[in-house]
LOTORDREN-323469 format. One record per residue (C-alpha): x negated, y negated, z negated. Coordinates in steps of 0.001 Angstrom, whole numbers, plus 500000, padded with zeros to 6 digits. Example, Ala and Ser with C-alpha at 12.3 -4.5 7.8 and 13.67 -1.06 7.14 Angstrom:
! residues 2
+--------+--------+--------+
|     xx |     yy |     zz |
+--------+--------+--------+
| 487700 | 504500 | 492200 |
| 486330 | 501060 | 492860 |
+--------+--------+--------+
//
This chain:
! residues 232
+--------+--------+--------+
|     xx |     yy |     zz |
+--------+--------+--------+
| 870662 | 213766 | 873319 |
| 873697 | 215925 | 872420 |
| 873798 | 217261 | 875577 |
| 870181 | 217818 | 876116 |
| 869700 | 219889 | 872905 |
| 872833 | 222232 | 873955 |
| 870831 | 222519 | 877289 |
| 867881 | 223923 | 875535 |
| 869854 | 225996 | 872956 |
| 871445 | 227507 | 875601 |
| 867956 | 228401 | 877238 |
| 866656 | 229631 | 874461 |
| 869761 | 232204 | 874088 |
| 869469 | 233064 | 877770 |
| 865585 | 233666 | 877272 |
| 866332 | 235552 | 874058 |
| 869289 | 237933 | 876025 |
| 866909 | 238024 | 879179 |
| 864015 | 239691 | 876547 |
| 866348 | 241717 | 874867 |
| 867687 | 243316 | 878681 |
| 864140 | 243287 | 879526 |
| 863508 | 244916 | 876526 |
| 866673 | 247558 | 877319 |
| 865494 | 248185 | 880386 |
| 862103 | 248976 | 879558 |
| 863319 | 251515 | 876448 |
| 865513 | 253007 | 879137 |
| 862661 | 253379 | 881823 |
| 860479 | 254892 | 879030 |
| 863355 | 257030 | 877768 |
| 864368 | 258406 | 881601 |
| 860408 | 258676 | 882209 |
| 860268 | 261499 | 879126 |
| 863254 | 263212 | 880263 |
| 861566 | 263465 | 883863 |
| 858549 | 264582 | 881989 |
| 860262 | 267301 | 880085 |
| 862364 | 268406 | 883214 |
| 858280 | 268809 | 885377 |
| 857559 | 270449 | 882261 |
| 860165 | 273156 | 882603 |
| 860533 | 273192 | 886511 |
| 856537 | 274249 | 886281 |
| 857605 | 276831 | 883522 |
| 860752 | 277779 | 886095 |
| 858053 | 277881 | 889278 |
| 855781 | 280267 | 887387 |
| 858162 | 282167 | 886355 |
| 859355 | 282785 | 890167 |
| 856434 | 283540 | 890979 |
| 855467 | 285868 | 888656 |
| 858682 | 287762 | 888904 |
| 858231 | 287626 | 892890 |
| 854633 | 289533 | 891969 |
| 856733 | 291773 | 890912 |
| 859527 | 292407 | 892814 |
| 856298 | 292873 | 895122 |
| 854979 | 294914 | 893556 |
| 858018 | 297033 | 892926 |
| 858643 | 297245 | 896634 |
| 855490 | 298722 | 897125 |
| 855817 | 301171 | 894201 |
| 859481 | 301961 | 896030 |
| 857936 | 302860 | 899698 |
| 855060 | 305215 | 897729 |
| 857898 | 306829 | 896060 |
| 859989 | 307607 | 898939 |
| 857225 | 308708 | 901115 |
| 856904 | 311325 | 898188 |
| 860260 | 312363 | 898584 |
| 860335 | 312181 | 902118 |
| 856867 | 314404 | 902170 |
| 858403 | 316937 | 899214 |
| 861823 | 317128 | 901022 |
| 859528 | 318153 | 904572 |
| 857448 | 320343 | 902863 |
| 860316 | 322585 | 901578 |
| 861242 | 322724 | 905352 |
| 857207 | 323733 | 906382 |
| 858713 | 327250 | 907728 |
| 861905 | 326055 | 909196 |
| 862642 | 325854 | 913230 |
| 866084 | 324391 | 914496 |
| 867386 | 326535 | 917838 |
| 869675 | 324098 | 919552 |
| 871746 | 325246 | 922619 |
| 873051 | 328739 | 921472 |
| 877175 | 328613 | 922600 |
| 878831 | 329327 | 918688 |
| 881052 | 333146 | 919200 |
| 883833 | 334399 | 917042 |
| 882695 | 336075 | 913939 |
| 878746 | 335621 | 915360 |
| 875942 | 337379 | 913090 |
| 873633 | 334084 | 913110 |
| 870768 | 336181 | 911889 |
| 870888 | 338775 | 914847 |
| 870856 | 335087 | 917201 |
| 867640 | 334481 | 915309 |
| 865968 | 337633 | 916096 |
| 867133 | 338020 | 919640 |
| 865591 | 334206 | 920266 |
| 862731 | 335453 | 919138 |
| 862471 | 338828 | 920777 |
| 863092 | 336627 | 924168 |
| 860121 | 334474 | 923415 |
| 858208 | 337672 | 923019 |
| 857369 | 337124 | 919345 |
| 859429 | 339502 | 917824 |
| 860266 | 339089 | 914226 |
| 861406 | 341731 | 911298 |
| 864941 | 340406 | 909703 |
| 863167 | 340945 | 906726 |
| 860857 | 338092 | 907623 |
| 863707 | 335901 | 907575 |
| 864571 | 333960 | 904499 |
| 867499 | 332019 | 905577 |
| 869698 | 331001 | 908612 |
| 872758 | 329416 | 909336 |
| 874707 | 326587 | 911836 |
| 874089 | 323398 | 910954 |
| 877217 | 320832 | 910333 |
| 877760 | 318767 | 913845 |
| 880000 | 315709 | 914884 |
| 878850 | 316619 | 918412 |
| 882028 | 318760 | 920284 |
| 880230 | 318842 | 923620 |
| 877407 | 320583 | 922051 |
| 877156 | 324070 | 919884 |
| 876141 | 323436 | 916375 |
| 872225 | 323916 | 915862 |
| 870955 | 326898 | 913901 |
| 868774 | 326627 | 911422 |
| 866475 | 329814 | 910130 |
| 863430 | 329512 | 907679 |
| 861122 | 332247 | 907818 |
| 858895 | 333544 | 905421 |
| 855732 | 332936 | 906741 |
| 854788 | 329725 | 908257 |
| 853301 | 331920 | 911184 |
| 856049 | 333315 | 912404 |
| 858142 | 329467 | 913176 |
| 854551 | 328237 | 914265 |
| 854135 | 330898 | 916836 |
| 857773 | 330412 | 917988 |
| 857497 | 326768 | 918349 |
| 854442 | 328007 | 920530 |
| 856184 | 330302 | 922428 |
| 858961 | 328050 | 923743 |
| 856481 | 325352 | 924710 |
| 855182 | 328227 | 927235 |
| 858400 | 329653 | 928560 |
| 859744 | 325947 | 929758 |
| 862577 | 327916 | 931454 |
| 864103 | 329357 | 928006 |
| 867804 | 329414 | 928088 |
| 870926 | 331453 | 927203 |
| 870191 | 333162 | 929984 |
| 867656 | 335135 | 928358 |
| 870002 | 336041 | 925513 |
| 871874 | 337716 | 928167 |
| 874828 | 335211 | 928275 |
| 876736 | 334254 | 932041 |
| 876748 | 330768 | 931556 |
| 872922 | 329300 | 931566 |
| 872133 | 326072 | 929491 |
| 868856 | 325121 | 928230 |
| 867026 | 326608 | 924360 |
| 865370 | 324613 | 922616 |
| 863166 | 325142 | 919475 |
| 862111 | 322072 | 917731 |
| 860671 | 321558 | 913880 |
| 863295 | 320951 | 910904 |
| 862877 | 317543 | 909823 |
| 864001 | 315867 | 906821 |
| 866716 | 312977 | 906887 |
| 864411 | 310042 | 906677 |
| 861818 | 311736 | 909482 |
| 865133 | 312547 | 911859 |
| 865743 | 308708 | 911344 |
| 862117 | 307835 | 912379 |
| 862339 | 310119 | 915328 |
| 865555 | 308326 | 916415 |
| 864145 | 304631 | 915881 |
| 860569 | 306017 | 917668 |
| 862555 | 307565 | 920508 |
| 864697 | 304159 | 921313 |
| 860707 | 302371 | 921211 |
| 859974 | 304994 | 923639 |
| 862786 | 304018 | 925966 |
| 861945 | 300252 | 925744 |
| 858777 | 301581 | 927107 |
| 856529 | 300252 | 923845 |
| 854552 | 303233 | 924180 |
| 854236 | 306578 | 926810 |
| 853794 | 310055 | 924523 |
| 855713 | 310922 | 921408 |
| 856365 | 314141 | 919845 |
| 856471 | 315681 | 916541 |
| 854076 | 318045 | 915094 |
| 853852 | 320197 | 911425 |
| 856691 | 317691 | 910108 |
| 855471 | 314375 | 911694 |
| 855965 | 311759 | 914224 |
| 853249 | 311449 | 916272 |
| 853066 | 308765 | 919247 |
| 850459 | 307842 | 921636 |
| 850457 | 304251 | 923457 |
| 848992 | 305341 | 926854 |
| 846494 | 307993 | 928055 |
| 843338 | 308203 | 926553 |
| 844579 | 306187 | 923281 |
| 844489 | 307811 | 919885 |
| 847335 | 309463 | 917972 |
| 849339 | 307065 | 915989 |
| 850824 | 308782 | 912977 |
| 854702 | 307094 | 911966 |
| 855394 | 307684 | 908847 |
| 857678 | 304385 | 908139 |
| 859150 | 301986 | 909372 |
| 856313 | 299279 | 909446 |
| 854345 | 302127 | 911000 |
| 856882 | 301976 | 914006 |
| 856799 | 298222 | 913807 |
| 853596 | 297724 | 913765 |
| 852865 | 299984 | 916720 |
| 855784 | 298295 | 918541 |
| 854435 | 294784 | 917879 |
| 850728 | 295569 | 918827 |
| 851709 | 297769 | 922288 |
| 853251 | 294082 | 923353 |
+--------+--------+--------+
//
């Protein structure tokens, strides 16, 4: 009988410990079940606050390309009555201004020095080339009707300016840094053969997929891009 009611003391412990881990476990489950709860609670707080601050970063890339396409278009502007003369040999002590007006008395549109606001060589990591020169005129006219000019006389080289070795002239709008860099990544699309015509024209890059097709204005990047992707 001894034995017996050990037996079922002993049960009775082992069902009172089994409730009480039972009992454990379930605090601990309820206890690990809030903390999971709070943690949702602030990974949803987290996740809206990514994306809200990617709405903005969005929107702050958007306000950034606006803003540099002002620059860009303010830093062209200033250069509205500017031509760059490229292939002109550099001389010892050279008057760049009397280079100027001889260039354009050879394209028959000669121009009073007064007429002529600024000119000067342009820096140049190129040694098999003579720096470019760079003049701005005072009236848009007179770089308009040059540019014109030297689209007519295809032949134009030193030659004209009366020098014995003969290389090419050429006359071609001042562009601003970030246009110069379009002009460069439009040129190498060009080459890949992504699209036929390109050329630039009062301070912008103008390109033309085949005959017949409208002109495509690149003023950025995703301009290019999207020009490249769609001529596929």
């Amino acid at each position: 009988m001894k034995k017996l009611s050990d037996m079922e003391e002993q049960s009775k412990q082992l069902e009172k410990d089994l409730g009480g881990s039972i009992n454990f476990c379930h605090n601990d489950v309820e206890s690990i079940l809030k903390k999971i709860e709070v943690q949702d609670s602030k990974l949803n707080l987290y996740l809206q606050k990514i994306d809200k601050q990617n709405e903005e970063i969005a929107l702050l890339k958007t306000q950034n390309l606006k803003l540099q396409k002002q620059v860009c278009d303010l830093e062209q502007y200033s250069r509205v009555n500017c031509v760059e003369i490229q292939g002109i040999p550099t001389e010892a002590n050279e008057d760049v201004k009397s280079l100027v007006l001889a260039v354009s008395k050879a394209l028959d549109h000669p121009i009073d020095e007064k007429l002529i606001d600024n000119c000067h060589r342009l820096p140049s990591k190129d040694r098999d080339r003579p720096p470019a020169i760079i003049a701005k005129f005072v009236r848009r006219f007179d770089k308009e009707a040059l540019l014109q000019k030297r689209r007519i006389k295809r032949d134009f080289s030193t030659r004209h300016l009366g020098h014995q070795q003969i290389s090419p002239i050429y006359l071609n709008e001042s562009l601003c840094p970030e246009r110069r860099r379009l002009l460069a990544l439009a040129k190498k699309a060009k080459g890949e053969g992504n699209f036929k015509y390109l050329w630039v024209r009062n301070g912008k890059v103008l390109a033309r997929r085949t005959d017949g097709q409208p002109v495509i204005v690149i003023e950025t990047v995703q301009d290019l891009n999207k020009l490249v992707d769609t001529s596929k």
